[in-house]
C-alpha positions as CSV (number, residue, x, y, z in Angstrom):
1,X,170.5,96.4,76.2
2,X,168.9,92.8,75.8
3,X,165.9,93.5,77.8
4,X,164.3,90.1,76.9
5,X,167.3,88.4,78.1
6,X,167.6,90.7,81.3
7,X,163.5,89.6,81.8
8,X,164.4,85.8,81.8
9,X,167.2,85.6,83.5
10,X,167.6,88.3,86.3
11,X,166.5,86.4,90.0
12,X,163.4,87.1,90.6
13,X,163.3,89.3,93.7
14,X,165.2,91.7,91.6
15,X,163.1,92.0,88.8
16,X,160.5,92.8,91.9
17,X,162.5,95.5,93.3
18,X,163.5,97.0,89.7
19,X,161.0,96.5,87.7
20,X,157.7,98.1,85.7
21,X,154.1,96.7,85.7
22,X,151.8,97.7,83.2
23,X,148.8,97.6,84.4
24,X,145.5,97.8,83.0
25,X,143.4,99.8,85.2
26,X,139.6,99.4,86.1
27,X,136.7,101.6,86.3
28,X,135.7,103.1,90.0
29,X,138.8,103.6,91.7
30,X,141.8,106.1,91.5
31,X,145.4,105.1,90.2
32,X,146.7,105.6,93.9
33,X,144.6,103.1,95.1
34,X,145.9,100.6,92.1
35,X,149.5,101.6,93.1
36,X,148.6,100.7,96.7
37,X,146.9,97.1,96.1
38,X,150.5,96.4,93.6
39,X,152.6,97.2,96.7
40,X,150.8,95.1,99.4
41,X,150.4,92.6,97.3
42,X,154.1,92.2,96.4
43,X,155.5,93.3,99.6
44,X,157.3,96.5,98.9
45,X,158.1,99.0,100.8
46,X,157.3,101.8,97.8
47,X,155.5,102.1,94.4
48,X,154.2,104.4,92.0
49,X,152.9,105.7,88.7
50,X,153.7,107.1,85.3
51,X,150.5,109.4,85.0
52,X,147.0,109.5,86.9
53,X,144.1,108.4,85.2
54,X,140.6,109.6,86.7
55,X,138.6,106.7,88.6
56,X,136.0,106.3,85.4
57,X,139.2,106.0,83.1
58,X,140.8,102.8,81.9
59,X,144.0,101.4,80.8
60,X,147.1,101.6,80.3
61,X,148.6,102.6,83.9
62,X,152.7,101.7,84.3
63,X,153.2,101.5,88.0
64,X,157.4,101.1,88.9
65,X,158.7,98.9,91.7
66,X,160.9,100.0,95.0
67,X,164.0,100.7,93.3
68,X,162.6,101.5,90.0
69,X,160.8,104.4,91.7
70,X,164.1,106.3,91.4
71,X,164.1,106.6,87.7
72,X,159.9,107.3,87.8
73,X,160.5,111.0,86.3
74,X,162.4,109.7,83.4
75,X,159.6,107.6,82.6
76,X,156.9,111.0,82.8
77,X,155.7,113.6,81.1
78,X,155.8,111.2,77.8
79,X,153.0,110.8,75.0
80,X,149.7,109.3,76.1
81,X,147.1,107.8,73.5
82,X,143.4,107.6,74.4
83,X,140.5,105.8,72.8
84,X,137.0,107.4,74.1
85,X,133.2,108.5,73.2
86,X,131.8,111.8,73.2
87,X,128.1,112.5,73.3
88,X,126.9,115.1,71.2
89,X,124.4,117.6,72.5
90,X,122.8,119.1,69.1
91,X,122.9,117.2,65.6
92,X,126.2,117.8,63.9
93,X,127.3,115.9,60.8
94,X,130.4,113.8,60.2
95,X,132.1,116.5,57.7
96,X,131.6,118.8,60.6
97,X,132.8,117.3,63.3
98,X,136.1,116.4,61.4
99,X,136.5,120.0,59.8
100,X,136.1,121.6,64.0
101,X,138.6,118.4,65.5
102,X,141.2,119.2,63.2
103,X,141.3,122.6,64.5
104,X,142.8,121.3,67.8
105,X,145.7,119.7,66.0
106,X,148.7,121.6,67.1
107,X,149.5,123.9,70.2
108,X,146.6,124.4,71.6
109,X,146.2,126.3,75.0
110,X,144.4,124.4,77.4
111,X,142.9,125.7,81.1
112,X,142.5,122.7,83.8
113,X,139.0,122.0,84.7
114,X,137.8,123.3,87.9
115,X,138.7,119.6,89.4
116,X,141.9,119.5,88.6
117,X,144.7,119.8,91.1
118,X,146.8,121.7,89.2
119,X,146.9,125.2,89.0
120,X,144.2,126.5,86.6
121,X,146.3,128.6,84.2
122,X,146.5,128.1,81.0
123,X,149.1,125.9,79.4
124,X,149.9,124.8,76.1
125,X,150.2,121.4,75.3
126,X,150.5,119.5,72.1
127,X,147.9,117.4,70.4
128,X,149.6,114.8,67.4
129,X,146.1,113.1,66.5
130,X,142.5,113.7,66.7
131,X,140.5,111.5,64.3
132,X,136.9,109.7,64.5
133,X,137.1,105.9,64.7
134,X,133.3,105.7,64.9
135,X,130.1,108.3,64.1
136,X,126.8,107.7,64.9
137,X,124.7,110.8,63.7
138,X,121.4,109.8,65.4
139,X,122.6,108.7,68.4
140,X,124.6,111.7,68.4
141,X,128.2,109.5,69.5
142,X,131.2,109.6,68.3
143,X,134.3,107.3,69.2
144,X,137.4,109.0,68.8
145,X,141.4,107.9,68.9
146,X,143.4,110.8,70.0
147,X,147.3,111.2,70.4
148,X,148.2,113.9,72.9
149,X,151.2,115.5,75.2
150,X,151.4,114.6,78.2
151,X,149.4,116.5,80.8
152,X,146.6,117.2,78.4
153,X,143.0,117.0,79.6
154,X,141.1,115.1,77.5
155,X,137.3,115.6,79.4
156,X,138.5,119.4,78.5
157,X,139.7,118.9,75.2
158,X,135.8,117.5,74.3
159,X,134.9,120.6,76.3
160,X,136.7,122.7,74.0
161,X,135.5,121.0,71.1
162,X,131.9,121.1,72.3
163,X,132.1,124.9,72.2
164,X,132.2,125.1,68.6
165,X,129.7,122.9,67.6
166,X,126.6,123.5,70.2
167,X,128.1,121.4,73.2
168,X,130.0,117.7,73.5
169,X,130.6,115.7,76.7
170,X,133.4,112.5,76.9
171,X,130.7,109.6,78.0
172,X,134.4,107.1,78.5
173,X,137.8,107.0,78.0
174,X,140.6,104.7,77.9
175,X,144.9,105.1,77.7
176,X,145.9,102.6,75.3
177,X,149.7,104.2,75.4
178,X,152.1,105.9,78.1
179,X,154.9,106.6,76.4
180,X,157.1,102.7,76.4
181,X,153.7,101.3,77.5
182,X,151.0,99.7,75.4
183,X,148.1,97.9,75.5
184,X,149.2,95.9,73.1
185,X,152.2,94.9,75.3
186,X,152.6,90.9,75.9
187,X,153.1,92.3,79.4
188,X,150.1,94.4,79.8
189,X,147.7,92.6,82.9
190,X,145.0,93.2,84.8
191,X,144.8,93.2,88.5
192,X,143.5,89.6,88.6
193,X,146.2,88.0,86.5
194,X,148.7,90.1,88.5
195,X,147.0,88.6,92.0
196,X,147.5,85.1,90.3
197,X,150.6,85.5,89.2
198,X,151.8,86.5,92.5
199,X,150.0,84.0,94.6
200,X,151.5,81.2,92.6
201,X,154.6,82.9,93.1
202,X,154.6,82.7,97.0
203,X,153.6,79.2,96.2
204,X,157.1,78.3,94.3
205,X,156.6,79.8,91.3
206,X,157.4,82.7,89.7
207,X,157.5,81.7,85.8
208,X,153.8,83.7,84.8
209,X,155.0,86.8,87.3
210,X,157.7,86.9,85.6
211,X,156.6,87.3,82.4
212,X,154.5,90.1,83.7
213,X,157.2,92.7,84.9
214,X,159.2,94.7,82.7
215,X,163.3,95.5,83.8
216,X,163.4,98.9,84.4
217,X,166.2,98.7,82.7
218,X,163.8,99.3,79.7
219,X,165.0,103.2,80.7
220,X,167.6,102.5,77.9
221,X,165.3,102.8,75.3
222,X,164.7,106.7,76.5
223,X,168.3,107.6,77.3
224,X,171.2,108.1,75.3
225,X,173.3,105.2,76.6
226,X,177.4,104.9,77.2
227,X,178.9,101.9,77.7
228,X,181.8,101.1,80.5
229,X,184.2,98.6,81.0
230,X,183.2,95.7,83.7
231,X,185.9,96.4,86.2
232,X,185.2,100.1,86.8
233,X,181.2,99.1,87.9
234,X,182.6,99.0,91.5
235,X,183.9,102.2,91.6
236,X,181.1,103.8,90.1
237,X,178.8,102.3,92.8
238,X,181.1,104.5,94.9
239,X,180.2,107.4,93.6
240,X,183.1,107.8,90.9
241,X,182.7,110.2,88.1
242,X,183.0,108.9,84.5
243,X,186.8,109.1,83.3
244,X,187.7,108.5,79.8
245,X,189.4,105.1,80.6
246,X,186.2,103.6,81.8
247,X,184.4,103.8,78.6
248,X,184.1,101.3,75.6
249,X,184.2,103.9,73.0
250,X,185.4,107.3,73.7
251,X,184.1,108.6,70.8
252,X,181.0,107.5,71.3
253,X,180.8,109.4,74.7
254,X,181.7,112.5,73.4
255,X,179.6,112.1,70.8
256,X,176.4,112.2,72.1
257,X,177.1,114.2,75.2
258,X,174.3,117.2,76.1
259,X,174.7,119.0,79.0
260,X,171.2,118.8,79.6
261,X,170.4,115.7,79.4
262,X,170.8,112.2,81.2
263,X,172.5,109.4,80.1
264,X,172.4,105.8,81.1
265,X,175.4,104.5,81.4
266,X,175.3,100.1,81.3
267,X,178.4,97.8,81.8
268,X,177.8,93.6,81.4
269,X,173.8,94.1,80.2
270,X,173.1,95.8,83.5
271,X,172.1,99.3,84.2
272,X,175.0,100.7,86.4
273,X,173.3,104.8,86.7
274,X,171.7,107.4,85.6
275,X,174.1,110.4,85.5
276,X,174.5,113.8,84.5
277,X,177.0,116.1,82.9
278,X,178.7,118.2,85.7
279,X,181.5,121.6,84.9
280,X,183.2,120.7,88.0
281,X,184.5,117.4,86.4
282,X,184.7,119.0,82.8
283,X,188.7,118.1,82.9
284,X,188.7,115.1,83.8
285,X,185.6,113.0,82.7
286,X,183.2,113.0,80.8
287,X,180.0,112.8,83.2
288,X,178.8,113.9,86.5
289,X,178.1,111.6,89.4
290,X,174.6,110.0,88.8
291,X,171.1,111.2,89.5
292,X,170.6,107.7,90.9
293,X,172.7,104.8,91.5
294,X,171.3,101.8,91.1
295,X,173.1,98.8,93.1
């Protein structure tokens, strides 16, 4: 899908009600309360997040919009990247330090700190990248990139680390990346530009908001995605199954079908639904009814 095209041309107030802001969240308050200020400010009658970061964490924090909210767990448990600084509690060199954080590379097991809301079991999770950006020996810092699954404690991870090498404590950390979402994104915006944005939008114009939210119909980019023909949209909207005459190319379908797995399934540049392969319909279509229509 042409999701720069969709971005520029979709109305306005449905770009609002199906759409992705990636915010860049402050220090001293909790990614419900960002959520919250988004959905008064624009109106809506729901919002929410792809992943809480702690009140003293910063960055990269997608939040979706009304409708969008429907396809939020497609959007989860994705790859987070953090930038951060640990403080050192006895002298440690550089060689060290890199010889003990490669050791987390891998499937680690990981137990939730006491604070956590979770239940504090341990859990594996995956860590891709664990490097030094920055070493200070006598100030005992170091800044450090890491790359991680998601759901992985990072205050817990320097814990871990600390263990081996006579105590560490993270002194700040920032997302730079959730999964699709970057900091690097033209999209990215704080709180303040958003509050512009929107005021001179209530005002009669909407061309910097705009600019600011992402179609959710960015989900593509996640989801295998089948292609329909225009005049079936209607019926799928009505909750029709997926029949071999409705797609573009059958092959294709077939090809990448997985019973386990979603699909998107677009028509005309637009996300029709989100479906699901289903046994009932196994002789007549290809895909269940969707996980969620989106009119």
């Amino acid at each position: 899908m042409n999701i720069t095209k969709i971005q520029r041309e979709k109305p306005i107030e449905e770009l609002i009600r199906f759409g992705i802001l990636n915010i860049d969240k402050p220090t001293n308050c909790t990614s419900f309360d960002v959520v919250n200020r988004v959905r008064i400010l624009l109106g809506l009658s729901k919002c929410g997040h792809f992943g809480t970061l702690d009140p003293m964490v910063t960055g990269v924090l997608p939040i979706c919009l009304e409708n969008a909210c429907r396809i939020q767990d497609f959007f989860m448990h994705r790859d987070k990247t953090y930038i951060g600084k640990m403080k050192l509690h006895k002298d440690v060199s550089k060689k060290q330090l890199e010889a003990e954080m490669k050791k987390f590379l891998g499937v680690i097991n990981q137990l939730p700190p006491r604070i956590s809301r979770v239940k504090r079991v341990l859990r594996k999770r995956e860590i891709m990248k664990f490097k030094i950006l920055k070493f200070d020996a006598e100030k005992r810092e170091c800044d450090f990139i890491t790359e991680v699954e998601a759901g992985t404690y990072i205050r817990k991870l320097i814990d871990d680390l600390g263990k081996n090498i006579g105590g560490a404590q993270m002194a700040s950390l920032r997302r730079i990346k959730a999964g699709l979402f970057s900091e690097k994104d033209k999209e990215f915006t704080t709180l303040e530009q958003l509050e512009k944005a929107i005021s001179e939008y209530k005002s009669g114009n909407s061309e910097n908001l705009r600019k600011l939210i992402v179609p959710a119909e960015i989900i593509t980019e996640l989801l295998e995605v089948i292609e329909v023909k225009p005049e079936f949209i209607q019926k799928l909207y009505n909750g029709s199954p997926i029949f071999d005459e409705m797609l573009i190319d059958l092959k294709k379908g077939k090809k990448i079908i997985d019973k386990k797995e979603a699909f998107a399934i677009v028509a005309d540049n637009k996300l029709i639904e989100i479906a699901k392969w289903s046994d009932r319909f196994e002789q007549k279509s290809i895909l269940a009814k969707p996980e969620a229509v989106l009119r």
